[in-house]
C-alpha positions as CSV (number, residue, x, y, z in Angstrom):
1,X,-104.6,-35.7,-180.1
2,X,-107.6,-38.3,-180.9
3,X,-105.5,-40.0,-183.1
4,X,-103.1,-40.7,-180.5
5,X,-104.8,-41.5,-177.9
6,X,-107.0,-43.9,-180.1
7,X,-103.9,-45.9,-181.2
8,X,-103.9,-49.3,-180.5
9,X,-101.4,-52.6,-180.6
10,X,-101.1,-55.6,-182.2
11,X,-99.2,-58.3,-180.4
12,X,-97.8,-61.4,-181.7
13,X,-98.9,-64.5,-179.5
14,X,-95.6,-65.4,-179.2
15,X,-93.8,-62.4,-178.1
16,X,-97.0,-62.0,-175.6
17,X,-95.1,-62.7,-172.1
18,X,-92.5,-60.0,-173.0
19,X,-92.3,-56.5,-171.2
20,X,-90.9,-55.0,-174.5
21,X,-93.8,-54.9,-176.6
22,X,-94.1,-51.8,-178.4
23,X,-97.2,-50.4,-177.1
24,X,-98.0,-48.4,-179.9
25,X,-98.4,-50.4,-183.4
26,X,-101.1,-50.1,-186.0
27,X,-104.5,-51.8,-185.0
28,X,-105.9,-54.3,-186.9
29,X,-108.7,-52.8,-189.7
30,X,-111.6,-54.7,-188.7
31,X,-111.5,-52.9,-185.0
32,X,-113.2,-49.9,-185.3
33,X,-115.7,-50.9,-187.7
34,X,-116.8,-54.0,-184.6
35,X,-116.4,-51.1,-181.7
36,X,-118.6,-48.3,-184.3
37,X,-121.6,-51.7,-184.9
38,X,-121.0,-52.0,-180.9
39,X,-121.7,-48.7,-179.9
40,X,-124.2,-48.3,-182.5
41,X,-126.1,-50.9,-180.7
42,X,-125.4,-49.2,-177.0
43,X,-127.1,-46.2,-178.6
44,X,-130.0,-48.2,-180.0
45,X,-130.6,-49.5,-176.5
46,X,-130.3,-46.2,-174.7
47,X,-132.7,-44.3,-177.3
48,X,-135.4,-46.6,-177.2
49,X,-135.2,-46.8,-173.1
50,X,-135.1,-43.1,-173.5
51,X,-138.4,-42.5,-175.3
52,X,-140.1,-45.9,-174.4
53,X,-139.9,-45.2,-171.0
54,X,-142.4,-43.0,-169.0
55,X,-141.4,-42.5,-165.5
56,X,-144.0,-42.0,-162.5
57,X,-143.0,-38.7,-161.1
58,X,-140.1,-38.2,-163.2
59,X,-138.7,-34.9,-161.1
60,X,-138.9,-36.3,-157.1
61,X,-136.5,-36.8,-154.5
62,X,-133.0,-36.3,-155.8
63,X,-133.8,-35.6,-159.4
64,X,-136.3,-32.4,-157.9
65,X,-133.8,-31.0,-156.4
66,X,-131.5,-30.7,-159.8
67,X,-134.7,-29.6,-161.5
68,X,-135.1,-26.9,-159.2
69,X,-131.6,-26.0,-159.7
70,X,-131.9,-25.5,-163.4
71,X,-135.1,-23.5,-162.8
72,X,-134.1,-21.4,-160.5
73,X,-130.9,-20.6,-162.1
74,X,-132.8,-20.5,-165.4
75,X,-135.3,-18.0,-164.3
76,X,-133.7,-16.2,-161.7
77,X,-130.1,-16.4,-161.8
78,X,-130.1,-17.8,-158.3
79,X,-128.0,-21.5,-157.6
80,X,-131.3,-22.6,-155.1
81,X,-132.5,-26.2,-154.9
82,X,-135.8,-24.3,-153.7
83,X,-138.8,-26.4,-155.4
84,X,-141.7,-23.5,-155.1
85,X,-140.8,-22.7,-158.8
86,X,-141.8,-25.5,-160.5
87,X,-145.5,-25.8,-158.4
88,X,-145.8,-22.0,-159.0
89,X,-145.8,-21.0,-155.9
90,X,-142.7,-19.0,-156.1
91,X,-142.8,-15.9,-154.1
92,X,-139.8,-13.4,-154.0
93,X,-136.3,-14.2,-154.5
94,X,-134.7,-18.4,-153.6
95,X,-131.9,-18.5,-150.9
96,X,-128.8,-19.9,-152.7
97,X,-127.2,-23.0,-151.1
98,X,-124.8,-25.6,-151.8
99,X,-126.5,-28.9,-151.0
100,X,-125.6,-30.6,-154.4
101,X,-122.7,-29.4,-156.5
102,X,-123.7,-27.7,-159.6
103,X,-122.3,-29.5,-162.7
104,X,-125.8,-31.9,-163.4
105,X,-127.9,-28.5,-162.9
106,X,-126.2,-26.8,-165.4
107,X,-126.3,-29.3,-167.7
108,X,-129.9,-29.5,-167.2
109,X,-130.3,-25.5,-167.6
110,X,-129.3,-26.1,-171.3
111,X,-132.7,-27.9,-171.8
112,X,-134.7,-26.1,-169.1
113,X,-138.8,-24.9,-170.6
114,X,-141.0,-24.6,-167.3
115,X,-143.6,-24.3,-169.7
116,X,-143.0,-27.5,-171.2
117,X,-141.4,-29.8,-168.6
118,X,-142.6,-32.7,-170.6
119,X,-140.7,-31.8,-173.6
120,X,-137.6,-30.5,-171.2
121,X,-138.1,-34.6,-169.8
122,X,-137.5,-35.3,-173.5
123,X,-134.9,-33.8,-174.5
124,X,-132.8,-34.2,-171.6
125,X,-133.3,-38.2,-171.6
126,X,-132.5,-38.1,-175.5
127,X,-129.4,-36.3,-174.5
128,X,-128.1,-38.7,-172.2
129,X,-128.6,-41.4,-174.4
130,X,-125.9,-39.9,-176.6
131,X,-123.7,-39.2,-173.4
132,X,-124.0,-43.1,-172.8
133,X,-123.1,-43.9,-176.2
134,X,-119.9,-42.3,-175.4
135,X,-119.1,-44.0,-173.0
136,X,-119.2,-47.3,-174.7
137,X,-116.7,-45.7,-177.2
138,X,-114.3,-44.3,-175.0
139,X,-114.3,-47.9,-172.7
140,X,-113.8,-49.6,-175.9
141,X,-111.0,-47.1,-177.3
142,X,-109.3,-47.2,-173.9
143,X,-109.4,-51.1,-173.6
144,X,-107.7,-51.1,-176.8
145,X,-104.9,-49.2,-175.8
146,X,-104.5,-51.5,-172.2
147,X,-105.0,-54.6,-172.9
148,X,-105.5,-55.4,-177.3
149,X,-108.3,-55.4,-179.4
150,X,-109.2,-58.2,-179.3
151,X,-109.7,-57.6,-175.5
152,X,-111.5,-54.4,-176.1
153,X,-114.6,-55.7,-177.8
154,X,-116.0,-57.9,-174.7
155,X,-115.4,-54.7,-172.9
156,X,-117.4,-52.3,-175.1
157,X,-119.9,-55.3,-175.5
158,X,-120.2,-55.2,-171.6
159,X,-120.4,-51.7,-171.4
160,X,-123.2,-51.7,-175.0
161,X,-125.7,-54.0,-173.0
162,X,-125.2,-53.5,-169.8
163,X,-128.6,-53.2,-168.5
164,X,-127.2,-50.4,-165.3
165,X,-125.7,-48.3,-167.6
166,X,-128.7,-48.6,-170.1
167,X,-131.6,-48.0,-167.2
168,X,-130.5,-44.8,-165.7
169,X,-130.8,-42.5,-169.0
170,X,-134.5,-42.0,-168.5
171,X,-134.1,-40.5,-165.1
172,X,-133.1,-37.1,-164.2
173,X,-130.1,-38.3,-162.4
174,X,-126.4,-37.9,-162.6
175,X,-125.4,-41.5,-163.5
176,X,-125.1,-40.7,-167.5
177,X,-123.1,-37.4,-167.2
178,X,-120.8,-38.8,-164.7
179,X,-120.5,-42.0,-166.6
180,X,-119.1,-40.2,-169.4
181,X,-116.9,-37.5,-167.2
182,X,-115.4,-40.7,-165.4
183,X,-114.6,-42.6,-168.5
184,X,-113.0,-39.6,-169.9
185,X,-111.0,-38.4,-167.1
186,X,-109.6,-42.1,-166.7
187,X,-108.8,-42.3,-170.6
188,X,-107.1,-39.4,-170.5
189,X,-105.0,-40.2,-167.2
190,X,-104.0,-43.4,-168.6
191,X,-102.9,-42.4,-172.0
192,X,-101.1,-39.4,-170.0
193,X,-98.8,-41.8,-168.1
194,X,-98.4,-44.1,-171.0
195,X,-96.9,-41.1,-173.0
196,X,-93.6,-41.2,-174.1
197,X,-93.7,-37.6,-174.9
198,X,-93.5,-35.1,-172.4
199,X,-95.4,-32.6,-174.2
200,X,-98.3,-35.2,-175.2
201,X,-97.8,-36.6,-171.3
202,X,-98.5,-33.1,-169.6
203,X,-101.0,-32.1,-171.8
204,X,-103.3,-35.2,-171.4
205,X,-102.5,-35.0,-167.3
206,X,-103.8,-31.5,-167.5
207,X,-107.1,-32.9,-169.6
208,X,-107.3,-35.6,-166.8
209,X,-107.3,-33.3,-164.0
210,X,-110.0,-30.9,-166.3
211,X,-111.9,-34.1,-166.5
212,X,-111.9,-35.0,-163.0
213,X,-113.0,-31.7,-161.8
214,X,-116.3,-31.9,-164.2
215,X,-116.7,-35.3,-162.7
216,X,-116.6,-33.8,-159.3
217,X,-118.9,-31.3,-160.1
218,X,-121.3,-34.1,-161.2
219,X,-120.8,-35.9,-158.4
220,X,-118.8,-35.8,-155.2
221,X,-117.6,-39.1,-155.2
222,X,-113.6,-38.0,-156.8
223,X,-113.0,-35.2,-154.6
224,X,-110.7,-36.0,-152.6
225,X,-108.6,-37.9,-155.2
226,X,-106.5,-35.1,-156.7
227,X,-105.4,-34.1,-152.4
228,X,-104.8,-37.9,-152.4
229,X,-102.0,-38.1,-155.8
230,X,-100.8,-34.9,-154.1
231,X,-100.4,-36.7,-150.7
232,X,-98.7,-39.8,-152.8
233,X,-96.5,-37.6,-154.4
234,X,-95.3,-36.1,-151.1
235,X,-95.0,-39.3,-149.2
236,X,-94.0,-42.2,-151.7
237,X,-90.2,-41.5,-152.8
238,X,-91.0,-43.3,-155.7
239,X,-93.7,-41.0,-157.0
240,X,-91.6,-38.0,-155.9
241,X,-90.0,-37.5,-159.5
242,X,-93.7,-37.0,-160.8
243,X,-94.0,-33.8,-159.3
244,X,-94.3,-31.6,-161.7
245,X,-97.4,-34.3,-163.7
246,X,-99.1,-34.1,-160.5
247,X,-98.7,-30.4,-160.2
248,X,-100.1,-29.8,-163.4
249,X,-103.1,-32.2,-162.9
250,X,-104.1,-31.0,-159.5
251,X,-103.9,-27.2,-161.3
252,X,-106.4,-28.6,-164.0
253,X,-108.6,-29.8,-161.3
254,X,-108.3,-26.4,-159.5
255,X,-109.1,-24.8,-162.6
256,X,-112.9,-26.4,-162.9
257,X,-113.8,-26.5,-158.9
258,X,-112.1,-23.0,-158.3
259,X,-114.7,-21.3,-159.7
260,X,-117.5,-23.3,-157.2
261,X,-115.5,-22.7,-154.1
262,X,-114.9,-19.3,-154.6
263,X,-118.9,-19.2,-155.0
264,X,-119.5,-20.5,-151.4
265,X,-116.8,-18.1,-149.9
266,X,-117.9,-15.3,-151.5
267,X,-122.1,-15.9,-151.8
268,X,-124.4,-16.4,-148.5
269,X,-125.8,-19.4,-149.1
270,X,-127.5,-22.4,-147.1
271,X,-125.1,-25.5,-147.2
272,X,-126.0,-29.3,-145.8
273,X,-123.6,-29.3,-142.9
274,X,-121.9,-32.6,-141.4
275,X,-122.5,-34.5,-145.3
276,X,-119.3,-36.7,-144.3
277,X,-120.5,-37.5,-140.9
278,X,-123.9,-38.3,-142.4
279,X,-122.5,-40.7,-144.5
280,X,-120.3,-42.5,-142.6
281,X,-123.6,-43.0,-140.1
282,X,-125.6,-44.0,-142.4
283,X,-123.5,-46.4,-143.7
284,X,-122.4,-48.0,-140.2
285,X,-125.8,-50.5,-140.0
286,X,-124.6,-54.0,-140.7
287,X,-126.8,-55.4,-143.8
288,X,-128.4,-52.1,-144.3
289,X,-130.8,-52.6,-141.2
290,X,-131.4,-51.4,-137.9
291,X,-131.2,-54.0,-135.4
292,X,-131.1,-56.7,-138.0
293,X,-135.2,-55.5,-138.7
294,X,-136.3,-56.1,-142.3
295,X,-138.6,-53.3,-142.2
296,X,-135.7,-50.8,-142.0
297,X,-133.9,-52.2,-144.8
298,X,-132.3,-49.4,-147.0
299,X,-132.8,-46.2,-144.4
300,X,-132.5,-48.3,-141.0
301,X,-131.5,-44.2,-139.6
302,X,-134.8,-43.3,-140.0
303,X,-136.9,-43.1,-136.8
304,X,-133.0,-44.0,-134.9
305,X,-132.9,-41.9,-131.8
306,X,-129.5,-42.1,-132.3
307,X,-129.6,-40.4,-135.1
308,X,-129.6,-37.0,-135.0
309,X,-126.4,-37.2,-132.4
310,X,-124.1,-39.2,-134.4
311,X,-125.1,-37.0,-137.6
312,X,-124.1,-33.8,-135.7
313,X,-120.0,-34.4,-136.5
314,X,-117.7,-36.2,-137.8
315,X,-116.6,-36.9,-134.0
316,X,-119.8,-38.0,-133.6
317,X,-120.4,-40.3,-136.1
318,X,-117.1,-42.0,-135.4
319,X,-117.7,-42.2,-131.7
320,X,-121.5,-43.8,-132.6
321,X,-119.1,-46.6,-135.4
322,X,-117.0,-47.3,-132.3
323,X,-119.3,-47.8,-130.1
324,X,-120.9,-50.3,-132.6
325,X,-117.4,-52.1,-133.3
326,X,-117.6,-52.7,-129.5
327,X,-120.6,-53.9,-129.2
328,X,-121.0,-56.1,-132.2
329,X,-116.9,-56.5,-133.6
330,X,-117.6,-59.4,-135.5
331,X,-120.9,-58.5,-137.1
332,X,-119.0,-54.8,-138.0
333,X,-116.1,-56.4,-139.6
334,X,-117.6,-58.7,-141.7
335,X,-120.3,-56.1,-142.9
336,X,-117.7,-53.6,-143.2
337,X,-115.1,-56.1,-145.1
338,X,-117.6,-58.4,-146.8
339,X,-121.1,-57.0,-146.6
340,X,-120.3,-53.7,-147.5
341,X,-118.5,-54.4,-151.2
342,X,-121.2,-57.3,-151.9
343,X,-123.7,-54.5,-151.2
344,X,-122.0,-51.9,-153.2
345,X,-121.9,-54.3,-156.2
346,X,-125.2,-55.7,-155.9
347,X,-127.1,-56.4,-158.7
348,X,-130.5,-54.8,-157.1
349,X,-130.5,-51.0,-156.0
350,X,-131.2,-51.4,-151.7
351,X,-133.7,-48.2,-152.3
352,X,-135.0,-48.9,-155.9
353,X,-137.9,-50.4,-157.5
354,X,-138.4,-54.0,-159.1
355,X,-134.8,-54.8,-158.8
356,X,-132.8,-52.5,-161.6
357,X,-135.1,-49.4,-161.4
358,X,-134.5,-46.2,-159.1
359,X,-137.9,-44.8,-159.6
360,X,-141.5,-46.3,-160.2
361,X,-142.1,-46.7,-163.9
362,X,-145.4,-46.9,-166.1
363,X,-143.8,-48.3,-169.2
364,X,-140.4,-49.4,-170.2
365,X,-138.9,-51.6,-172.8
366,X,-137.0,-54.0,-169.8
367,X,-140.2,-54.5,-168.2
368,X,-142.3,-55.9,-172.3
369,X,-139.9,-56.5,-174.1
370,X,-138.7,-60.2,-174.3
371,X,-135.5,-59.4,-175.7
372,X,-134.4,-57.4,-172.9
373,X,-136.0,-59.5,-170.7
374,X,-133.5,-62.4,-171.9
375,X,-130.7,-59.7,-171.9
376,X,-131.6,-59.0,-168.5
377,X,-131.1,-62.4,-167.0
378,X,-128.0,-63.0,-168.9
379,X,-126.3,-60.4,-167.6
380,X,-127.6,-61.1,-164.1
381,X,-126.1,-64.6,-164.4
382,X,-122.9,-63.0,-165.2
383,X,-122.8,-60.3,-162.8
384,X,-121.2,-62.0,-160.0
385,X,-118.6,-63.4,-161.9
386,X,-117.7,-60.2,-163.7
387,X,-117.2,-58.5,-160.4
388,X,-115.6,-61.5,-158.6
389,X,-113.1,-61.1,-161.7
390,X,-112.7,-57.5,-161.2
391,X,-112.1,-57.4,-157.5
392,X,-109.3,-60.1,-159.3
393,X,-108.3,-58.0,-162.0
394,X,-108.4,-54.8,-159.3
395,X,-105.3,-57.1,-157.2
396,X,-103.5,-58.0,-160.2
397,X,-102.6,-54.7,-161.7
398,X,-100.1,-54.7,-158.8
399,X,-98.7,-57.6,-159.2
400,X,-95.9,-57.7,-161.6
401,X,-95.7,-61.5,-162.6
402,X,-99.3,-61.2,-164.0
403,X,-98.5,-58.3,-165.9
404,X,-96.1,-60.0,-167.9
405,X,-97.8,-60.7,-171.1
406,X,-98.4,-56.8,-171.1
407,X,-96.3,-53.8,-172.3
408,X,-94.8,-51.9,-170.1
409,X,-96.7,-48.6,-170.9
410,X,-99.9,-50.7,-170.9
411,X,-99.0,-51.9,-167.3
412,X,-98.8,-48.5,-166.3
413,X,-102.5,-47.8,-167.6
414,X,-103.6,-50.9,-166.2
415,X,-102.7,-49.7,-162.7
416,X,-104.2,-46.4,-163.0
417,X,-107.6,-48.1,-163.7
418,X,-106.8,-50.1,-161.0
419,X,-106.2,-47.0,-159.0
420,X,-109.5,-45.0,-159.5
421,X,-111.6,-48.3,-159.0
422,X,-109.9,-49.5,-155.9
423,X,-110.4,-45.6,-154.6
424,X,-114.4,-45.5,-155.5
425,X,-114.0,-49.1,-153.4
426,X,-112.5,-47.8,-150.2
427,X,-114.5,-44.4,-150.5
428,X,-117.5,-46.3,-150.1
429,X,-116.2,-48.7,-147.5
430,X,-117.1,-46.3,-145.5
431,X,-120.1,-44.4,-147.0
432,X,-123.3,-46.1,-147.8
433,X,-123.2,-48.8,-149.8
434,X,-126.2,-48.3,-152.4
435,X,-125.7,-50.4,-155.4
436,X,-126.3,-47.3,-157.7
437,X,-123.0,-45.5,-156.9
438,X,-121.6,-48.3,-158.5
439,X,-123.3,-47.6,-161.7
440,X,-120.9,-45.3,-163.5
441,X,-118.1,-47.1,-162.6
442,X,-119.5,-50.5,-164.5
443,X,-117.0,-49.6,-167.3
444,X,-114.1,-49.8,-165.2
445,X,-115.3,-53.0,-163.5
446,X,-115.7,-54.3,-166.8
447,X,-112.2,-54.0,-168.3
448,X,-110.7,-55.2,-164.8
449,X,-113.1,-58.4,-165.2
450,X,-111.5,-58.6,-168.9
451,X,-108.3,-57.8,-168.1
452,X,-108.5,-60.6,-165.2
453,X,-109.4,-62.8,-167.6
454,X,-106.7,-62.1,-170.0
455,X,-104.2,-62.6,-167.4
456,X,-105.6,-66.4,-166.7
457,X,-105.6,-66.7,-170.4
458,X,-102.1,-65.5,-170.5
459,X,-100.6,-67.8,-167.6
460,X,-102.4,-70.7,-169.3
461,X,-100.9,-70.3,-172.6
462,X,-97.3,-69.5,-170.8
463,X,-97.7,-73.1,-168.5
464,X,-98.4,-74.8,-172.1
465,X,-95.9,-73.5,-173.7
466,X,-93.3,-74.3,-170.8
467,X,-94.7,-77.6,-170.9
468,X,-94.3,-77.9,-174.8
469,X,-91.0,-76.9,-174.4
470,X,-89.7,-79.3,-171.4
471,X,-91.2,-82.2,-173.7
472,X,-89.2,-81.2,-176.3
């Protein structure tokens, strides 16, 4: 199975603008020595951010509330985001809820020593600079099979340095995890589609839709998605001969989540009501501020009378957006069309600290090091145009003329990147747009960006050679 889904192409320049291609040939020797020195140096990066970082309050806000998770499923058996545990001032049994799903706590359970929460920091941190390495390897192995080799190694280099990725592996947060569940439930979704054998084709859709439901239990973000294929499927007569793919992968997503909705039916637990109207109201100030107030940027809902009403329902929260629209329609759409995605792909995190950080640190590498320090400000110089590229690279997936120098199974992969990126897009279109859900997704931004770039490359090299040949 890894060998095939690690098989790669080589294409001859000159038969590059055909849809023929065979899309599996042998890859060229030196690739998988560049992508192992690549990721070698992802996992360099990660490690030493990992133990050269000391983080004030390591286990607040969000990250407390997986901490208290683990504990209390470590130490009672109970799923309770209940922090009395870890300040020893638990008394009796924690209520169970459902306020986070449970996939990061679990992972964090593994490692879980409230005797030793300093070495528990450790060794989760250390972890996850492994997890990130991974991902590195799986973006560069599934470049490789979309768009070349050669193609693949600015991709994994992107994904090695990028200082995002890098960042979030000393915090107790699910950016790492999900990073990697992401990556893999995308590899395996492409490759799926790309197979030519049914057998190899519906047992890597049944791995995607596995994948997917771990990502989902990481993080929320995906859950719709499988309903959404199944929607397609129904709707689009074109997609209606895939039934039996998409029945298989919304089973293997079924198969992971089953086992956390039947949970919440069955256990009385505590559950944050109204999340979706939440975050649709949250996200409805234009530039992330109340009233245009600079002192509100990043929560402009606290201290909003209006709050509390439009967070009551979904009803309510779109009634409070429509009422907005009419009040203000310009200043909504362009916040909504244009503010929104600039936000979500911001280089600074709205509710962060110094720019790249989530939480206060004391010490970090990208904050002494001069190396990173340079690092840091190349990649900021090439942020925007990596993600104007990829917003490029997300249109022209679709379009068949720019596809051309592709295979045709290649094509197919392209689009389903295309898919899942455009989806985390419009999903937060009308969420809030904090710059760190954007995070795990930098690996799929990348190989759009690249695979944007290949296309210009490509329709540069065709207009030459039409050129060549009209002069001849």
């Amino acid at each position: 199975m890894a060998q095939r889904l690690w098989r790669t192409r080589q294409v001859p320049e000159q038969a590059a603008l055909t849809t023929d291609i065979d899309p599996v040939a042998t890859r060229p020797r030196w690739f998988l020595p560049t992508l192992f020195v690549i990721v070698l140096l992802g996992l360099a990066l990660r490690w030493w951010t990992a133990v050269g970082t000391d983080v004030d309050i390591p286990i607040r806000n969000d990250a407390r509330d997986y901490v208290s998770y683990a504990a209390n499923l470590t130490l009672d058996g109970v799923y309770s985001s209940d922090p009395h545990v870890l300040v020893g001032q638990f008394k009796g049994r924690a209520v169970p809820d459902a306020k986070r799903p449970p996939g990061y706590p679990l992972f964090l359970a593994g490692f879980f020593d409230l005797g030793d929460l300093g070495g528990f920091i450790h060794r989760v941190v250390v972890a996850q600079a492994w997890l990130g390495a991974l991902v590195v390897w799986f973006a560069g192995l599934l470049a490789a099979r979309l768009l070349g080799c050669r193609w693949a190694i600015p991709v994994a280099l992107l994904a090695a340095l990028s200082p995002h990725l890098v960042v979030y592996v000393p915090y107790l947060l699910t950016e790492t995890p999900f990073s990697l569940a992401l990556m893999t439930f995308v590899m395996a979704a492409a490759c799926g589609l790309m197979a030519s054998s049914p057998g190899w084709r519906v047992t890597l859709v049944l791995v995607a839709g596995l994948c997917l439901g771990m990502a989902c239990l990481l993080r929320p973000t995906l859950d719709q998605l499988a309903w959404a294929v199944s929607a397609l499927v129904l709707v689009v007569p074109a997609w209606r001969r895939q039934w039996m793919i998409a029945l298989v992968f919304v089973l293997g997503f079924v198969t992971v989540m089953g086992p956390w909705w039947l949970r919440n039916t069955q256990v009385a637990h505590q559950k944050q009501s109204h999340a979706m109207a939440v975050t649709i109201h949250q996200g409805s100030y234009p530039d992330m501020m109340r009233d245009g107030d600079p002192a509100t940027f990043g929560y402009p809902y606290r201290g909003d009378p209006a709050a509390a009403r439009a967070e009551s329902s979904v009803h309510a929260a779109l009634a409070d957006l429509a009422g907005k629209f009419r009040a203000h329609p310009l200043q909504m759409l362009r916040w909504y069309l244009v503010g929104k995605p600039m936000a979500l792909f911001a280089w600074s995190e709205q509710s962060g600290w110094r720019n790249l950080f989530e939480y206060p640190l004391h010490r970090s590498p990208w904050l002494s090091s001069g190396g990173l320090i340079v690092l840091m400000s190349v990649m900021v110089g090439l942020h925007p145009l990596l993600v104007l590229l990829a917003l490029a690279g997300n249109v022209l997936a679709f379009v068949p003329a720019a596809c051309r120098w592709l295979p045709r199974a290649a094509v197919t992969g392209v689009r389903v990147v295309a898919w899942v990126h455009a989806y985390f897009l419009l999903v937060h279109l009308a969420a809030l747009p904090l710059s760190r859900y954007s995070v795990p997704f930098r690996p799929l931004t990348f190989l759009l960006a690249i695979f944007a770039l290949a296309c210009l490359v490509a329709w540069v090299r065709q207009r030459k050679a039409g050129h060549a040949a009209a002069e001849a």
